[in-house]
N, C-alpha and C positions, 0 to 999 in steps of 0.2 A: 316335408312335414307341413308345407302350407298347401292346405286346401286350397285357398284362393289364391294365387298366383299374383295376382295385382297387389297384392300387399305386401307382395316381397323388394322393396326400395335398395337404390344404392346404401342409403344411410344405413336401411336393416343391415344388409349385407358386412359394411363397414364396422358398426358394433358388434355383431357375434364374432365376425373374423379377427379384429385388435388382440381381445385376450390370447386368443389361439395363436399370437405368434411372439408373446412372452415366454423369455426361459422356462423351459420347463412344463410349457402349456399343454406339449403331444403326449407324456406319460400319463398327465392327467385327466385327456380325455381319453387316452385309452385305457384306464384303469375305470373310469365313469361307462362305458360304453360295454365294456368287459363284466363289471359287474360284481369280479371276484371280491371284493369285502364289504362289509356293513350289514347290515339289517336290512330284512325286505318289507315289503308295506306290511304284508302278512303276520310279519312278525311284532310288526308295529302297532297295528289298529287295535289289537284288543288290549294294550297296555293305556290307551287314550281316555283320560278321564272327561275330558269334555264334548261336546256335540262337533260330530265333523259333516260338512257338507261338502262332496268330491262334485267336481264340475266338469264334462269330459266332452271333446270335440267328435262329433258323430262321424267324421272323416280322417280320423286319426288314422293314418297309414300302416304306423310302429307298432302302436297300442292297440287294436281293436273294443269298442265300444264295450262291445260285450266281457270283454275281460276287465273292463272298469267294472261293469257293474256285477260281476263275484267281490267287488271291496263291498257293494252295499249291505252283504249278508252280515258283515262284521255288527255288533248291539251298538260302537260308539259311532255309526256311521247313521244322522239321520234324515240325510237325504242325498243323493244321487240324480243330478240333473242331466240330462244330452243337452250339449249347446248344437243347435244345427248350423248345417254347411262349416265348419271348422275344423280344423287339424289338430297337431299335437300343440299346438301353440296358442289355444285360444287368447289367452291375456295379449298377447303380440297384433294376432290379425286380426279380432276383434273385441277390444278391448271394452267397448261400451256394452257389449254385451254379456262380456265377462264380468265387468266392474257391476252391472247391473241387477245381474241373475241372482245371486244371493240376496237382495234387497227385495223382493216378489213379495216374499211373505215376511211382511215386519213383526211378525207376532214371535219370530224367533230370532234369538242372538246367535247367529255363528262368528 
């Protein structure tokens, strides 16, 4: 899920793997990864009363870009950015550019 390869660290590694070896960790990621219960975003976007802006890594492996942006057609979605060169993980491997993206246009609160 990372694009960039160099920003996958022992430490990364070390944090996402610790929960995963809590009691109880492997039903819950496989119930997360499976998908069978909850709400889908679909289901979710148009019940959204305030402005969402989705941020989506153009390298995204899992996810394909373009399947982010079918969220954009939702009325509470209003705006839809591509982060370049990033994966499923933007906040992770690029973080200053995640933290940043939404600040572009200060004329809007998300």
């Amino acid at each position: 899920c990372y694009h960039d390869t160099s920003k996958v660290t022992d430490e990364l590694v070390q944090i996402i793997l610790s929960p995963g070896l809590e009691p109880g960790a492997a039903e819950v990621f496989l119930e997360f990864i499976c998908y069978s219960d909850g709400p889908l975003p679909e289901e979710l976007l148009p019940q959204v009363k305030c402005p969402v802006l989705i941020a989506w890594g153009d390298k995204d492996p899992w996810e394909p870009v373009e399947m982010g942006r079918n969220y954009g057609n939702f009325d509470s979605v209003e705006d839809f950015i591509v982060l370049p060169n990033v994966g499923h993980c933007p906040q992770e491997t690029d973080n200053s550019t995640f933290i940043w993206t939404p600040h572009k246009d200060t004329s809007r609160n998300y």
